[in-house]
C-alpha positions in Angstrom: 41.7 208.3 -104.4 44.9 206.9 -102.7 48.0 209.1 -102.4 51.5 207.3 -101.8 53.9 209.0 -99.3 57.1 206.8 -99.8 59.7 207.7 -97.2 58.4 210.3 -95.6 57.3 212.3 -92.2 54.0 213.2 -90.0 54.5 216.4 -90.8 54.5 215.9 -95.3 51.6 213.5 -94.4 49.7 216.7 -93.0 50.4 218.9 -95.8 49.8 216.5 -98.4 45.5 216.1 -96.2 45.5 219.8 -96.5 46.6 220.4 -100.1 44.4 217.0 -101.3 41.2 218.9 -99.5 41.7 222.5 -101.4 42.4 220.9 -104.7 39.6 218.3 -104.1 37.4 219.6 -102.3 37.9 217.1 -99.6 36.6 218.7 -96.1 37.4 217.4 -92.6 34.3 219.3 -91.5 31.5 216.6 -89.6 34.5 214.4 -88.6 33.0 213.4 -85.1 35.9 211.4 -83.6 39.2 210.2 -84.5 40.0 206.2 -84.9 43.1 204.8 -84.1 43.9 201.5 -85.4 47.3 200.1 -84.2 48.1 197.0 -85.7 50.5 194.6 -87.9 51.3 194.2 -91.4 49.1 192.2 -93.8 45.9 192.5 -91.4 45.1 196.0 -91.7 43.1 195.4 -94.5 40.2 194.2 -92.8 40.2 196.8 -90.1 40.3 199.5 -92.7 37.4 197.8 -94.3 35.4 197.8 -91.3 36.4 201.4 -90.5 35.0 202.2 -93.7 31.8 201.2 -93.0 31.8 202.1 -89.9 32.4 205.7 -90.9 28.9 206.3 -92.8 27.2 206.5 -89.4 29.8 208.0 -87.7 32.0 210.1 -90.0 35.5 210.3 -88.8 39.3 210.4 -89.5 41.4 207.0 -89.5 44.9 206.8 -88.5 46.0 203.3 -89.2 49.9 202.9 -87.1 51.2 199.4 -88.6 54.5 197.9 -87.5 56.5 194.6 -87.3 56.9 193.9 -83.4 59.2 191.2 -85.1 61.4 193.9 -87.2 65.3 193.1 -86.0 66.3 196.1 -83.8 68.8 197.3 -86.2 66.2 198.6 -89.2 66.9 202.1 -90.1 64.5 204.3 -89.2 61.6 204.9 -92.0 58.3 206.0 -92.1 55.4 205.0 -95.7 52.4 207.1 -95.5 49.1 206.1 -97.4 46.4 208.9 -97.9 42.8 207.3 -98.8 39.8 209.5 -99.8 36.5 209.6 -101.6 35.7 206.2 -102.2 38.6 204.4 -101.2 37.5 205.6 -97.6 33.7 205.6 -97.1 32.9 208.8 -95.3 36.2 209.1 -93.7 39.7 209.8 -94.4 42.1 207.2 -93.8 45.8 207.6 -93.3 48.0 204.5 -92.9 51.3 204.9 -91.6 53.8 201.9 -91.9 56.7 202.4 -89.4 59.9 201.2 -89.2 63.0 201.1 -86.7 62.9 203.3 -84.5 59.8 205.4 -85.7 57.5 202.0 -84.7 58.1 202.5 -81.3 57.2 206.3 -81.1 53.1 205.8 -81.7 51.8 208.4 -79.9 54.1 210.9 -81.8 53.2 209.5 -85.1 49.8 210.0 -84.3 49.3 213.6 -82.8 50.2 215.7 -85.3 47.6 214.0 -87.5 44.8 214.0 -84.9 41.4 216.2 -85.6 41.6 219.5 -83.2 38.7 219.4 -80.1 37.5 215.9 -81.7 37.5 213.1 -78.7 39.7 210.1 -80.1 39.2 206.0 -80.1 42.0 203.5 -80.0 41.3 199.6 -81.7 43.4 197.1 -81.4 42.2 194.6 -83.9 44.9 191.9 -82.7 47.3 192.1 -79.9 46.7 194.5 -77.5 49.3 196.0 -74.9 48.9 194.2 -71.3 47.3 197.8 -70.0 45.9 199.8 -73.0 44.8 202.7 -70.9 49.1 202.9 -70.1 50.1 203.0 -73.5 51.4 205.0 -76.0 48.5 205.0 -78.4 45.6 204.2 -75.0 47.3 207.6 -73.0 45.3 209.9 -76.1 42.3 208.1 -76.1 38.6 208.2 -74.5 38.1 204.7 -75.7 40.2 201.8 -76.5 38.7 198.7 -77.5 40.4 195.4 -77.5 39.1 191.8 -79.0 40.0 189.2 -76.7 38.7 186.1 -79.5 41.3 187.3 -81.4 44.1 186.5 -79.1 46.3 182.9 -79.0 44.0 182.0 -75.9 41.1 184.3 -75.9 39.5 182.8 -72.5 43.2 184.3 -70.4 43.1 187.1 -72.6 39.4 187.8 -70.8 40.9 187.2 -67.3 43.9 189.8 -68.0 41.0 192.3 -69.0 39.8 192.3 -65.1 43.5 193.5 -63.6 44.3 196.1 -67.0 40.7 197.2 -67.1 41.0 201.5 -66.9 37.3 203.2 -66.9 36.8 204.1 -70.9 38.1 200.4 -72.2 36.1 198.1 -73.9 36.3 194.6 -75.7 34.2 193.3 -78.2 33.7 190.3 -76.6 31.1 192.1 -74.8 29.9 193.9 -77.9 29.1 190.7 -79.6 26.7 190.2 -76.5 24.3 192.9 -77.3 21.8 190.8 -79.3 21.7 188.3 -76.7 21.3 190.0 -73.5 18.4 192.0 -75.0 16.7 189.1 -76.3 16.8 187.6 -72.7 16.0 190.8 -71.2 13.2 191.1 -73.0 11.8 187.1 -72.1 12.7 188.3 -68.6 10.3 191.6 -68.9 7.0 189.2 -69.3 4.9 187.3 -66.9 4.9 185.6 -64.3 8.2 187.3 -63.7 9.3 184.3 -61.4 13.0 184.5 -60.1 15.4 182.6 -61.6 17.0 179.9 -59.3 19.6 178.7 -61.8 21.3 179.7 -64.8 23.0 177.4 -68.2 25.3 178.6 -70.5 26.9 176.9 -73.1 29.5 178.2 -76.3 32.7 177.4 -77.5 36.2 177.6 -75.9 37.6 180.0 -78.5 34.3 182.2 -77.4 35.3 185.2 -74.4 31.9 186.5 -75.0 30.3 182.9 -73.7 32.1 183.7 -70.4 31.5 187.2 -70.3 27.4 186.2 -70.9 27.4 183.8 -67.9 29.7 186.5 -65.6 26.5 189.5 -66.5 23.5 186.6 -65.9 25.5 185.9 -62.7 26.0 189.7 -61.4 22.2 190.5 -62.7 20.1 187.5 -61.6 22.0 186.8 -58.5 21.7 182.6 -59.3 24.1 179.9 -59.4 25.8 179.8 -62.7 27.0 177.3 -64.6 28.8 177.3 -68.0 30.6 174.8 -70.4 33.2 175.8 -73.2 33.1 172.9 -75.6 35.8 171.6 -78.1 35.7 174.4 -81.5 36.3 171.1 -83.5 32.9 169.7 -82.6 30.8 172.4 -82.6 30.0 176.0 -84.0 31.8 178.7 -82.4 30.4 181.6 -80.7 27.7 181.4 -77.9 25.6 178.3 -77.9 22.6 178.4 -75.8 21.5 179.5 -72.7 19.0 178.1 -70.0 17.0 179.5 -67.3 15.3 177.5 -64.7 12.6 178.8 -62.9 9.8 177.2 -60.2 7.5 177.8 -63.7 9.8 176.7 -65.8 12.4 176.0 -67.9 13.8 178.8 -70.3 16.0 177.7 -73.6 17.3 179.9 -76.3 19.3 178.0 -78.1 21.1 178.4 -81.7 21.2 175.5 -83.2 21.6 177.1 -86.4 24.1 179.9 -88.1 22.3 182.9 -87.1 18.9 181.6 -85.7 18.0 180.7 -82.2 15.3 178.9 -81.3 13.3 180.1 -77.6 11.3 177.6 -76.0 9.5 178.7 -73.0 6.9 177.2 -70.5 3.2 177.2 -72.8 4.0 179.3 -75.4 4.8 177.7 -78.8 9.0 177.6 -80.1 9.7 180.9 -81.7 12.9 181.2 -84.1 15.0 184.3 -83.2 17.2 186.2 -85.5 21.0 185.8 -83.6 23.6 186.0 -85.8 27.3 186.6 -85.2 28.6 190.2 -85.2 31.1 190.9 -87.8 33.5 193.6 -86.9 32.0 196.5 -89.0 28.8 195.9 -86.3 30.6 196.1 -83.4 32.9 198.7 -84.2 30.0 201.2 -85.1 28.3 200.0 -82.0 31.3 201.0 -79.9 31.1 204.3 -81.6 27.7 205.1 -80.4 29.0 206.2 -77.0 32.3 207.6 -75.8 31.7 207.6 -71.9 32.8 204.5 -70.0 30.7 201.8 -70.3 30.1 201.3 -66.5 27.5 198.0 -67.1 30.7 196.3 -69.1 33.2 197.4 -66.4 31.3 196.0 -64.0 30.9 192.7 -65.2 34.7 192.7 -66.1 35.5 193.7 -62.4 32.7 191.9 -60.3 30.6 189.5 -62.6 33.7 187.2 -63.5 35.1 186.9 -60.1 31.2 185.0 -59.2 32.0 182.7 -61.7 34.1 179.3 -60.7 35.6 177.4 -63.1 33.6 176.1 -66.4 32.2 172.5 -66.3 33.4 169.6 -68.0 31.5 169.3 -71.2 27.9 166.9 -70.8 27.4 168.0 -67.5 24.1 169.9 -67.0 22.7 173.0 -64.8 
């Protein structure tokens, strides 16, 4: 069910969630969070989408704040409320507020009337992100507040702004999208002969934050030279490529040379294909979810791990 609130105020847009739960039966009880999605018209969609399914592992309430950082200064103020439940919202309630004027630059007090009582509260910025999330408006409420640097003009400087904004409880999903490889390798690493690594490969494309941020945790965790190439997005796949660890036994390879399959070729054991696929955002925004405590592991990559790095190689060159 979607209820429109044309011209209208936080305060209607509460009333109207409490009389749609008595005369539908519609209960905010088992809401374990509150989401926070702050972005622009005509891409909300999407985020709302993956909210939804995000919400049937972790049911919560979704406040969607949309406005035009473009809007000419002299718009009157005006605020369009959208109420979404039952099946239109998954196992959450999502409210989408479309600001205007004046009202667009006021998040946080668009947002706190509306927010669930003793419920901790996560802020997503699907596309452009404040320079210092944990500073602003909608980042100040938050535990968490999770950023996508891929999604940004040039996501490889949008990674190296994360090290001097980074505030304990942010996140990116450039480093969520990392979670299938990093246990894959962890787990190659975890057999015999458990020989040190003396030099680690990476390869992915340039529009790919999460190829650097792969390298900058191998470097910080095996303590080797790293290496790492960021090839052309017009003649390649995007995402992560491959990765390659040399050892005095050997030479480690998991490389995926196909959408969503890997292939791991190690010293006398036969090629094994490895499920790898891309994350979509419904994966790595229920992932995120999972835990709202700083992720210490990710801020210490952010603020140690990429400063080991030097500058990516020129494409061809080898580890």
């Amino acid at each position: 069910m979607i209820v429109d609130l044309p011209d209208t105020t936080t305060s209607k847009v509460s009333k109207s969630l409490v009389k749609i739960r008595e005369e539908n039966g519609v209960v905010a009880l088992g809401r374990v969070l509150t989401l926070v999605i702050a972005t622009t018209p005509g891409v909300e969609e999407e985020a709302i989408e993956a909210a939804n399914d995000a919400s049937r592992e972790h049911p919560m309430r979704v406040i969607v704040v949309t406005a035009d950082p473009d809007e000419p200064a002299d718009v009157a103020p005006r605020l369009d409320a959208e109420i979404r439940v039952g099946g239109d919202a998954g196992a959450s309630e999502v409210i989408v507020l479309r600001a205007h004027g004046p009202v667009a630059r006021d998040e946080e007090s668009l947002v706190m009337a509306l927010l669930l009582p003793d419920a901790p509260v996560v802020t997503w910025w699907p596309s452009t992100a404040p320079a210092v999330p944990g500073v602003s408006p909608l980042g100040r409420i938050a535990q968490r507040r999770i950023t996508d640097a891929s999604s940004q003009p040039d996501p490889q400087a949008a990674l190296r702004a994360l090290v001097d904004s980074y505030t304990p409880g942010d996140a990116d999903f450039a480093w969520t999208r990392l979670t299938l490889w990093r246990a894959q390798l962890a787990a190659v690493l975890d057999q015999p002969p458990y020989a040190p690594v003396t030099r680690v490969h990476v390869t992915g494309a340039a529009d790919s934050p999460s190829t650097t941020l792969l390298a900058a945790w191998l470097r910080l965790q095996l303590d080797a030279p790293t290496g790492y190439v960021l090839t052309d997005v017009a003649e390649g796949s995007h995402g992560i490529h491959g990765v390659t660890l040399e050892r005095e036994t050997g030479v480690i390879e998991l490389i995926r040379d196909q959408p969503g399959v890997a292939t791991l070729r190690q010293p006398d054991q036969p090629l094994h294909d490895v499920a790898l696929p891309r994350r979509n955002l419904r994966d790595c925004l229920a992932d995120e979810l999972r835990r709202l405590d700083p992720d210490e592991l990710y801020g210490e990559v952010i603020r140690s791990g990429l400063a080991l790095l030097s500058e990516p190689e020129a494409e061809g060159a080898t580890a």
